[in-house]
VOLO-946607 format. One record per residue (C-alpha): residue in one letter; residue number from 1; y, z, x. Coordinates in steps of 0.1 Angstrom, whole numbers, plus 5000, padded with zeros to 4 digits. Layout:
N
- type / seq / yy / zz / xx
- A / NUM / Y / Z / X
...
//
This chain:
432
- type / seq / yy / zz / xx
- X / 1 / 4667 / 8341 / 5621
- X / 2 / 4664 / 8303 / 5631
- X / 3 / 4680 / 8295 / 5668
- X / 4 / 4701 / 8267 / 5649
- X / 5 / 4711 / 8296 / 5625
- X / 6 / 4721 / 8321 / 5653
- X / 7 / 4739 / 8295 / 5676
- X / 8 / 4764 / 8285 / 5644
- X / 9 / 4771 / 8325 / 5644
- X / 10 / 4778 / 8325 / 5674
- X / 11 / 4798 / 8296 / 5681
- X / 12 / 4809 / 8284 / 5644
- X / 13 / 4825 / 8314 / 5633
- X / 14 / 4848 / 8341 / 5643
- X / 15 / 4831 / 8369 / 5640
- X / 16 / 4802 / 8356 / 5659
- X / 17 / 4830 / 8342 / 5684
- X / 18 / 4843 / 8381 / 5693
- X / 19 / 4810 / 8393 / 5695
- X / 20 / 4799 / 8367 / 5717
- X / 21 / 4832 / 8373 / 5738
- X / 22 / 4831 / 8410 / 5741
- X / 23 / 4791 / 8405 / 5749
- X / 24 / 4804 / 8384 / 5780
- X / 25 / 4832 / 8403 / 5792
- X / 26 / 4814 / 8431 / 5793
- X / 27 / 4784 / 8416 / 5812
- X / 28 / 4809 / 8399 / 5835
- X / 29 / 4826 / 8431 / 5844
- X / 30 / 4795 / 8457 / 5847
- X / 31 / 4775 / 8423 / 5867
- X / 32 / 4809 / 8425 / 5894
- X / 33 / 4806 / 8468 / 5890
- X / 34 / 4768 / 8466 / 5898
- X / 35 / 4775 / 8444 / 5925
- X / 36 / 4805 / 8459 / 5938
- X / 37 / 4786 / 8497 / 5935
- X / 38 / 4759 / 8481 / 5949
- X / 39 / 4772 / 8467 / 5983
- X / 40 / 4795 / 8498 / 5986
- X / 41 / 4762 / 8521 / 5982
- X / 42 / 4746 / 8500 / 6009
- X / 43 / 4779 / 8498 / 6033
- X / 44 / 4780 / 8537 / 6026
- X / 45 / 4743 / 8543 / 6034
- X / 46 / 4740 / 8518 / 6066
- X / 47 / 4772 / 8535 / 6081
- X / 48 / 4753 / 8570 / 6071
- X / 49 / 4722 / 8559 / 6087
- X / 50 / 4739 / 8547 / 6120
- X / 51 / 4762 / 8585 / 6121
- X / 52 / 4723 / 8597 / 6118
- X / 53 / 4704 / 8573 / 6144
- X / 54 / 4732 / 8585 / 6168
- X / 55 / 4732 / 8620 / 6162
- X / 56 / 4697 / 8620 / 6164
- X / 57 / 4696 / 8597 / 6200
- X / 58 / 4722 / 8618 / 6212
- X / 59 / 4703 / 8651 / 6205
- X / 60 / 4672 / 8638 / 6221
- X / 61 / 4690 / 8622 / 6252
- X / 62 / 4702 / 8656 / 6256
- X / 63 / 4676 / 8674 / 6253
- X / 64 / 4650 / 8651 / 6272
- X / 65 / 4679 / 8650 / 6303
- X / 66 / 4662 / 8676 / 6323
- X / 67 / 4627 / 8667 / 6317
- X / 68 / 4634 / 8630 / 6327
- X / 69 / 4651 / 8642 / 6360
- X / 70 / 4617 / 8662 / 6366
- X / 71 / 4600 / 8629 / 6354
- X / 72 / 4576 / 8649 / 6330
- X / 73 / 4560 / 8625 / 6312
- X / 74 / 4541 / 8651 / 6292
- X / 75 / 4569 / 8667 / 6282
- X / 76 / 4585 / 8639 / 6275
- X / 77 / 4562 / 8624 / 6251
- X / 78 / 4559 / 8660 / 6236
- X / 79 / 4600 / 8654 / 6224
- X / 80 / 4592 / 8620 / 6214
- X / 81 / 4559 / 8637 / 6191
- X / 82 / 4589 / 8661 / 6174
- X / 83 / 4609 / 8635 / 6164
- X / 84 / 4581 / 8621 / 6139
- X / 85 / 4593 / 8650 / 6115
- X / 86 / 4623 / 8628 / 6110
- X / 87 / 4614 / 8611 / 6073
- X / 88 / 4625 / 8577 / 6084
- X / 89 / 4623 / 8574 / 6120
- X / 90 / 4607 / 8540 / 6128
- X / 91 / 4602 / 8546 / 6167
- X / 92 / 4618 / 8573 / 6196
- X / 93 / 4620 / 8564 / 6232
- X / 94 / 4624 / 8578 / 6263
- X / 95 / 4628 / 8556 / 6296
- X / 96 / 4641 / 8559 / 6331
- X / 97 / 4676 / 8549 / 6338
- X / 98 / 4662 / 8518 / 6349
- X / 99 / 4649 / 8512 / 6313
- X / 100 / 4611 / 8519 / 6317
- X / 101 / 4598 / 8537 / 6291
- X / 102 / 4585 / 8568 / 6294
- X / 103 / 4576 / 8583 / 6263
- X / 104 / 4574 / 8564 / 6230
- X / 105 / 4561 / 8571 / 6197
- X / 106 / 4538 / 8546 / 6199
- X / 107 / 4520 / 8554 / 6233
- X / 108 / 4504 / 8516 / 6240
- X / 109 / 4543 / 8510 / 6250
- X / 110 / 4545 / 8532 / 6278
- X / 111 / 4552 / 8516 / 6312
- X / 112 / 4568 / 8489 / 6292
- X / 113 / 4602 / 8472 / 6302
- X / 114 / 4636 / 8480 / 6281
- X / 115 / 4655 / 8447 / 6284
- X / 116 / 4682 / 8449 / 6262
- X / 117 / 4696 / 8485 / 6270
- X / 118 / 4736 / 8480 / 6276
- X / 119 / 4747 / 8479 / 6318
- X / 120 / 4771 / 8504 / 6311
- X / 121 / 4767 / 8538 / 6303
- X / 122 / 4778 / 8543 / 6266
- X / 123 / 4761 / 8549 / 6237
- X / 124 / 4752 / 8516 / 6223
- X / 125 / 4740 / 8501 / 6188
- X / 126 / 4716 / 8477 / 6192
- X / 127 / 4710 / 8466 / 6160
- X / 128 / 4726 / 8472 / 6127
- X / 129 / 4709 / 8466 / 6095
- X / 130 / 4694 / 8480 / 6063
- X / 131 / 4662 / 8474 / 6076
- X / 132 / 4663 / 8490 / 6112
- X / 133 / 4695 / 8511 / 6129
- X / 134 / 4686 / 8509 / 6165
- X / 135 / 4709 / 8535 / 6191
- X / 136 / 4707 / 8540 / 6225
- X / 137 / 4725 / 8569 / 6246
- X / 138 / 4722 / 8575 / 6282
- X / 139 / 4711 / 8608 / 6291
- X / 140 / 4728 / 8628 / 6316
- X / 141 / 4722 / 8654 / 6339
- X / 142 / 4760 / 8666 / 6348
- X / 143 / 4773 / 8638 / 6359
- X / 144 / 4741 / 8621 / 6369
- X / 145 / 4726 / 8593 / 6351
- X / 146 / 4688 / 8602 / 6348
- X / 147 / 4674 / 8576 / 6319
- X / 148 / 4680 / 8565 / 6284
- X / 149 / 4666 / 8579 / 6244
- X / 150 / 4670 / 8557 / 6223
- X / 151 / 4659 / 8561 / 6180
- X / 152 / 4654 / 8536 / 6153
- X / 153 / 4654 / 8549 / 6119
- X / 154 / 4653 / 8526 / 6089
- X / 155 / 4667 / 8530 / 6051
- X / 156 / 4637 / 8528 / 6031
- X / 157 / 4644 / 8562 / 6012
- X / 158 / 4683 / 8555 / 6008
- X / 159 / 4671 / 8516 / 5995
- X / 160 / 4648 / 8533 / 5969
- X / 161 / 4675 / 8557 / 5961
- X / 162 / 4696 / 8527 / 5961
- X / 163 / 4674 / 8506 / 5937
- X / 164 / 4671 / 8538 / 5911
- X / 165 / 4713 / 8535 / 5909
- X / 166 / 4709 / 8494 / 5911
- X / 167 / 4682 / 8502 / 5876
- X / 168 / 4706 / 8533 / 5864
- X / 169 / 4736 / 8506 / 5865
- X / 170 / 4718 / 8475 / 5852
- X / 171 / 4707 / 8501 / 5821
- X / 172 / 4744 / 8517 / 5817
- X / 173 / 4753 / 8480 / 5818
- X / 174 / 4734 / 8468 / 5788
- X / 175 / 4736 / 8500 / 5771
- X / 176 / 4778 / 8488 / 5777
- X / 177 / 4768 / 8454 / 5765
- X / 178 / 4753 / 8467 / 5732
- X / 179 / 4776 / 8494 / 5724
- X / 180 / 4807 / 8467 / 5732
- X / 181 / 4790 / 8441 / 5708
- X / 182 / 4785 / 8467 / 5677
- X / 183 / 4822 / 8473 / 5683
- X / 184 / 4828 / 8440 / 5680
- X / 185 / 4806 / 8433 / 5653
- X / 186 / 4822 / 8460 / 5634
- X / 187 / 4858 / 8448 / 5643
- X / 188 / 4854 / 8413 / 5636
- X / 189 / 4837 / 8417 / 5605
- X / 190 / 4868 / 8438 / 5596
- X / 191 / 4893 / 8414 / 5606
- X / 192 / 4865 / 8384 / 5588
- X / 193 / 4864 / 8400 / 5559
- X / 194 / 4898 / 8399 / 5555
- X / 195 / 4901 / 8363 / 5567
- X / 196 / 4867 / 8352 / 5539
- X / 197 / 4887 / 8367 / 5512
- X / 198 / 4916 / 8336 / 5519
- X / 199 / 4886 / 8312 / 5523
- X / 200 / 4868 / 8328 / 5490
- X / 201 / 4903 / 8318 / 5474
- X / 202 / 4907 / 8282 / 5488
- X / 203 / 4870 / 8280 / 5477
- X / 204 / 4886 / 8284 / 5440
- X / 205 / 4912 / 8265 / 5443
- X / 206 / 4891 / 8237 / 5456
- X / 207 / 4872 / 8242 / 5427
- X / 208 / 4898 / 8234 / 5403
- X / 209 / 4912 / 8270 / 5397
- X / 210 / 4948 / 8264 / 5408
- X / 211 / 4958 / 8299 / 5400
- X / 212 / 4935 / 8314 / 5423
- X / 213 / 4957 / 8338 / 5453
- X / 214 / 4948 / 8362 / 5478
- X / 215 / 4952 / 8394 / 5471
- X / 216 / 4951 / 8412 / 5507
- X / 217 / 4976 / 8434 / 5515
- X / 218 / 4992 / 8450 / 5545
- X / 219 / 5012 / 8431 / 5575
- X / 220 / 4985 / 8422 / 5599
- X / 221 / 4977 / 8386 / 5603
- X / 222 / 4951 / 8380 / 5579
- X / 223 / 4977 / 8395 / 5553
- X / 224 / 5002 / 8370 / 5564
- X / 225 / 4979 / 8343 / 5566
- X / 226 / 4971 / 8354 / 5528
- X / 227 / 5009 / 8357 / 5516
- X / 228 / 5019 / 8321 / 5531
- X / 229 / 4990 / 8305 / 5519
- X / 230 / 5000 / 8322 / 5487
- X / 231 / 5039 / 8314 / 5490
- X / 232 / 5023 / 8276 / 5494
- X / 233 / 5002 / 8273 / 5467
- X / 234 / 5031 / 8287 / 5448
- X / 235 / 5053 / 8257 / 5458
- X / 236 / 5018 / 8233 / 5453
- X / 237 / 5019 / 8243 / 5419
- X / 238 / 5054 / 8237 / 5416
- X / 239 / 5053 / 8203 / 5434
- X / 240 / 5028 / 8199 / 5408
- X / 241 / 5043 / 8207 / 5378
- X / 242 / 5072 / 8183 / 5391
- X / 243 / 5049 / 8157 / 5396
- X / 244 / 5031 / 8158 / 5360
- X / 245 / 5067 / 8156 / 5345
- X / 246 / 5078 / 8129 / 5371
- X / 247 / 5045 / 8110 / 5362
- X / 248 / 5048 / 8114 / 5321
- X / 249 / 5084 / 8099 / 5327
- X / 250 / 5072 / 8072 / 5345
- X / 251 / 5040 / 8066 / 5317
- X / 252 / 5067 / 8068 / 5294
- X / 253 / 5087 / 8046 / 5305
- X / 254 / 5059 / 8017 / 5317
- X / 255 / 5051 / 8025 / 5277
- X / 256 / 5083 / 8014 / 5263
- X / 257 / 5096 / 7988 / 5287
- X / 258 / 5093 / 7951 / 5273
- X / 259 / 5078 / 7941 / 5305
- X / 260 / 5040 / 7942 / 5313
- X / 261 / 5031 / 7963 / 5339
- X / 262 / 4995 / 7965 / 5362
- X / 263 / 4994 / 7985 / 5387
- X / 264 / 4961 / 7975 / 5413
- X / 265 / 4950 / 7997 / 5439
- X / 266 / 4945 / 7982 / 5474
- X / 267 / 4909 / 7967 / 5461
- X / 268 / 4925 / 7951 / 5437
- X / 269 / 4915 / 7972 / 5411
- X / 270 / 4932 / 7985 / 5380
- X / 271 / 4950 / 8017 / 5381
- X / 272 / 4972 / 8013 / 5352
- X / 273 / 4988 / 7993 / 5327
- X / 274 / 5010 / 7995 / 5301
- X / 275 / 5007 / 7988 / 5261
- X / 276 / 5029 / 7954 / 5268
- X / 277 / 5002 / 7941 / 5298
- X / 278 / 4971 / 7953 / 5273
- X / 279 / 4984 / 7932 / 5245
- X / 280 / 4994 / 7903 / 5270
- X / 281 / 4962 / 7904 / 5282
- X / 282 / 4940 / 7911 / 5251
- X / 283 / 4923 / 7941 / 5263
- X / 284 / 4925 / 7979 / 5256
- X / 285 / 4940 / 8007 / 5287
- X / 286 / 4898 / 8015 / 5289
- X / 287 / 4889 / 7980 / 5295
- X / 288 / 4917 / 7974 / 5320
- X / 289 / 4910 / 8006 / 5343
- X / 290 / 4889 / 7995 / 5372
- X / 291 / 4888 / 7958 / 5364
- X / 292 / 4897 / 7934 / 5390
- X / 293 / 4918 / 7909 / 5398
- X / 294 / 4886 / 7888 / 5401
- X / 295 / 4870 / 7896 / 5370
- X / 296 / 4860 / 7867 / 5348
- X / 297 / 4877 / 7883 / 5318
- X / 298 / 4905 / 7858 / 5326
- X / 299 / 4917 / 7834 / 5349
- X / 300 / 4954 / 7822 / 5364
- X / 301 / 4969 / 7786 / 5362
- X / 302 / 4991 / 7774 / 5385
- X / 303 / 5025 / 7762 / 5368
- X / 304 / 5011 / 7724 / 5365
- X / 305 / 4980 / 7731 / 5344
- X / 306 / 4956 / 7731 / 5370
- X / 307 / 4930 / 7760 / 5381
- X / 308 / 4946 / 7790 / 5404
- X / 309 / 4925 / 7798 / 5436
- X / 310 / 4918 / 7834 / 5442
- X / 311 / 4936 / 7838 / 5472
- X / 312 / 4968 / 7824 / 5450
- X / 313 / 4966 / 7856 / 5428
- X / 314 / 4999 / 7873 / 5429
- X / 315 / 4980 / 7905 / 5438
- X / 316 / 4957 / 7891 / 5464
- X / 317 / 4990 / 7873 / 5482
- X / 318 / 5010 / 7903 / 5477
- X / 319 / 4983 / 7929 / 5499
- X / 320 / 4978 / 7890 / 5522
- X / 321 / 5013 / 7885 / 5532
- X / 322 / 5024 / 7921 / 5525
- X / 323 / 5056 / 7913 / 5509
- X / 324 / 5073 / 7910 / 5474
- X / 325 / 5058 / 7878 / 5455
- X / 326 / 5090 / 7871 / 5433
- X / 327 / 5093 / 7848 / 5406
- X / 328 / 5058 / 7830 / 5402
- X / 329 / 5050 / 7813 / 5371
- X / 330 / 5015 / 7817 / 5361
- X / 331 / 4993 / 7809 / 5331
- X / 332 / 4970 / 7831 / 5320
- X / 333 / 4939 / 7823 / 5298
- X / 334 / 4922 / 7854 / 5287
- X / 335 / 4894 / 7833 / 5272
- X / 336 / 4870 / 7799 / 5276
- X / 337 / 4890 / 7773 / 5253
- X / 338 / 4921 / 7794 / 5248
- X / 339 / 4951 / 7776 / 5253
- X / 340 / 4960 / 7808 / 5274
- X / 341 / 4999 / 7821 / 5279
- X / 342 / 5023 / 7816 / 5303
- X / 343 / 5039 / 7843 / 5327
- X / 344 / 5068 / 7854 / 5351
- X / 345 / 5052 / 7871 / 5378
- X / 346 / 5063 / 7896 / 5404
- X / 347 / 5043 / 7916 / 5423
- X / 348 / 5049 / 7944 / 5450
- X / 349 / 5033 / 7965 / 5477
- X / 350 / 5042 / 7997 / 5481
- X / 351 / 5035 / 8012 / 5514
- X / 352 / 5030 / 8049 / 5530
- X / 353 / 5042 / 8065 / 5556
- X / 354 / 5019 / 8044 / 5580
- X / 355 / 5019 / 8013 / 5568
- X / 356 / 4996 / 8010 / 5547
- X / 357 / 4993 / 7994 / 5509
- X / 358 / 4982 / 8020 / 5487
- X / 359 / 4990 / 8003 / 5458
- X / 360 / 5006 / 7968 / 5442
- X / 361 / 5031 / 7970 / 5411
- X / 362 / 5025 / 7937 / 5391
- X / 363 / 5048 / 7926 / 5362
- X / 364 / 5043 / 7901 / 5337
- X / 365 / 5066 / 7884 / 5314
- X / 366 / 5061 / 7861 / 5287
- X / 367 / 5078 / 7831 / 5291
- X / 368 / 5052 / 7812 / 5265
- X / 369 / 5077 / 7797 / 5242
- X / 370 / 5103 / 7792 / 5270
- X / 371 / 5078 / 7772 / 5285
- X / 372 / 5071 / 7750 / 5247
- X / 373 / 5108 / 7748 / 5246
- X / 374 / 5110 / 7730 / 5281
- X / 375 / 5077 / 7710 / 5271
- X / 376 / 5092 / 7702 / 5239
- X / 377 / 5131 / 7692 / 5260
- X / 378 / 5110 / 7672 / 5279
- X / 379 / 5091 / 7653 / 5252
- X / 380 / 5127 / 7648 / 5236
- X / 381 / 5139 / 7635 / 5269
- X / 382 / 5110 / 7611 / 5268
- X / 383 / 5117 / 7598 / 5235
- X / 384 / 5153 / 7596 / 5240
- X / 385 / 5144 / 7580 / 5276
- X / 386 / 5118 / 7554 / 5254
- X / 387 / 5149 / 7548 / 5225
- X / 388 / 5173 / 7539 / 5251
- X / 389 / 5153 / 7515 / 5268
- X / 390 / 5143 / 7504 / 5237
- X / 391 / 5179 / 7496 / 5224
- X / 392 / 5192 / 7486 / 5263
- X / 393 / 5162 / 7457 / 5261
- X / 394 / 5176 / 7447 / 5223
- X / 395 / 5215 / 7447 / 5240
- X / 396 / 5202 / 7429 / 5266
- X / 397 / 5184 / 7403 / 5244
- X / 398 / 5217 / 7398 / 5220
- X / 399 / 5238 / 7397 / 5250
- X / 400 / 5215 / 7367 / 5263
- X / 401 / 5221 / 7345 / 5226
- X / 402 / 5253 / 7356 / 5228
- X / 403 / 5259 / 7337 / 5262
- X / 404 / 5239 / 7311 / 5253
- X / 405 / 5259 / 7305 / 5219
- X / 406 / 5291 / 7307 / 5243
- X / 407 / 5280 / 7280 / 5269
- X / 408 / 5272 / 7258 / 5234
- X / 409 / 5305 / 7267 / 5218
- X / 410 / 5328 / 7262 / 5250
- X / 411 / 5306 / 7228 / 5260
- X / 412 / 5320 / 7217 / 5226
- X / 413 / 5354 / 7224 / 5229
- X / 414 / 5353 / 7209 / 5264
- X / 415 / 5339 / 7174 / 5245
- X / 416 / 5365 / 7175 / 5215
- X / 417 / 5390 / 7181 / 5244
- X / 418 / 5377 / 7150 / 5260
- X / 419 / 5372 / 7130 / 5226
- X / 420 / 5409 / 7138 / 5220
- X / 421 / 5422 / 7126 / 5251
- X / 422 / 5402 / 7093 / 5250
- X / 423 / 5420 / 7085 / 5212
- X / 424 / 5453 / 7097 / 5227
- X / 425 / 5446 / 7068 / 5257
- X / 426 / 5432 / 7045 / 5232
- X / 427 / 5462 / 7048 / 5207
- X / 428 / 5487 / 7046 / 5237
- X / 429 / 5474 / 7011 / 5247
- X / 430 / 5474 / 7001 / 5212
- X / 431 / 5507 / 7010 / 5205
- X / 432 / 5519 / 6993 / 5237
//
């Protein structure tokens, strides 16, 4: 097994997860035994030793007493010579009270100085460690101070002894370790099996088989785990069966309204259309899914005539300025040279629950012949605008003669006037 292979047990799975776990405990816990048996061994066995270098020091203190008040050195080394029987005595003296040694195990010593013997007469431990356990005890005669024995035994026995139980521990430990781990194993794959039975199920259902279920039984949590998981693809399916019949309604509807309908995705692609958008359009429902707004199929005329940049697409300023485009009038020519149709156009995001567009309902209605009606009002309105200039200029030219032939007609009456008064003035001096 591949080290990649055994650290994704391990770590990427749950079974491999307890055993790991248990494997740890139980080294943590027989690692602080070991070491807790081991310093308590070792406390035990120093505090042993000492009892022994004491006994032992006391022993020969009194037993050397007399022969160091006779000052025998003979005899006195012969006492020292016994004490070699002991298995782990490192060195036995025998000195004066004033610390010179007498007798010693090793012989080149004799004559030699004591310097750290205690100024009072007690027994005394010198030193205190696994490696040497050094007593000293005054020896008496009566009341009579007459020198000093002093022993120093080590612990090399009790360490080996010590190490066997340090080996015995370390081999109970792993044996623990092992053992602990096969339970483990045995219990997690258990409790896993249970658990890969609800993953072998949302395997299927990821697969397409939405009538997969679990079929583990019992009330512990991997049952549980399998009933809810159950209980919710239960309500899926239901939400599911909803949706379908939510969805045909809505198809059925987009079908029958008299209003064309495209709905583009964020990208601007084609999601779905309706029968009224295909025919508007001149393409089939397969030649409308995926196409997009950009597509060279067609292309959008602003409401004077003139060519509709991109970014003016009611779909493309709808996800831009995310907000309802209401009420644009757009022509559409589907082909080079056709004289293309033209369109009400609304078009609206629809958001989620964070914001963002996930789609963009277009409609489209045909306001083609609305717009020839208007083009046709307004021709009218420029012929009727052309004949009533026309007729105001021929008013206008009639109403001149008409003045003129006034000024002429009243410019005569004012000279007949005139004539007549001149015969009235001339008749009136005749007369007279």
């Amino acid at each position: 097994m591949k080290i990649g292979t055994v650290h994704q047990f391990l770590l990427g799975t749950l079974r491999g997860r307890l055993i790991l776990g248990v494997a740890v405990v139980h080294a943590v816990m027989m690692t602080l035994f070991i070491i807790d048996l081991t310093v308590r061994q070792r406390a035990m066995l120093l505090e042993h030793q000492e009892e022994d270098a004491k006994a032992l020091a006391q022993t020969l203190s009194t037993s050397a007493a007399s022969w160091l008040a006779a000052n025998d050195i003979a005899g006195l080394q012969e006492l020292v010579e016994v004490q070699r029987h002991y298995p782990e005595l490192i060195f036995a003296i025998l000195a004066d009270k004033e610390g010179r040694i007498l007798a010693h195990t090793d012989q080149s010593r004799q004559g030699q100085l004591l310097l750290d013997l205690s100024g009072e007469l007690r027994q005394a431990v010198i030193s205190r460690s696994p490696v040497l356990v050094d007593v000293a005890v005054p020896a008496l005669l009566g009341d009579r101070h007459v020198g000093w024995a002093r022993v120093g035994i080590s612990q090399s026995t009790a360490e080996k002894k010590l190490a066997v139980i340090v080996r015995d521990g370390a081999l109970y430990a792993l044996a623990a370790i092992v053992i602990g781990s096969l339970i483990a194993w045995r219990m997690g794959r258990r409790i896993t099996r249970r658990l890969y039975a609800v993953q072998e199920t949302i395997g299927r259902v990821h697969a397409g088989d939405s009538h997969a279920r679990s079929p583990i039984l019992g009330s512990d949590e991997a049952a549980v785990l399998a009933r809810e998981f159950n209980a919710m693809l239960d309500a899926l399916d239901a939400q599911r069966v909803t949706l379908v019949r939510s969805e045909a309604k809505y198809r059925l509807l987009l079908q029958n309204i008299r209003v064309a309908v495209i709905v583009h995705g964020p990208d601007t692609q084609i999601l779905m259309s309706n029968s009224m958008a295909q025919t508007l359009l001149g393409l089939n429902e397969e030649q409308m899914l995926g196409k997009e707004a950009i597509d060279p199929v067609w292309r959008f005329l602003r409401a004077d005539g003139s060519p509709m940049p991109l970014a003016e697409y009611p779909v493309n300023r709808a996800l831009s300025e995310r907000r309802p485009i209401l009420d644009l009038i757009v022509g559409v020519q589907r082909r080079e040279g056709d004289a293309g149709i033209w369109t009400l156009v609304n078009a609206s995001p629809q958001l989620d629950e964070q914001g963002e567009i996930t789609e963009v309902v277009v409609t489209f209605v045909d306001i083609t012949e609305r717009k020839k009606a208007e083009k046709k009002i307004i021709q009218l309105n420029e012929e009727l605008e052309d004949r009533v200039k026309e007729r105001t200029e021929k008013l206008e030219k009639k109403s001149d003669e008409l003045e003129r032939a006034n000024k002429l007609f009243v410019g005569r009456e004012l000279r007949m006037i005139e004539l007549k008064e001149r015969i009235a003035e001339l008749e009136k001096k005749t007369g007279a």
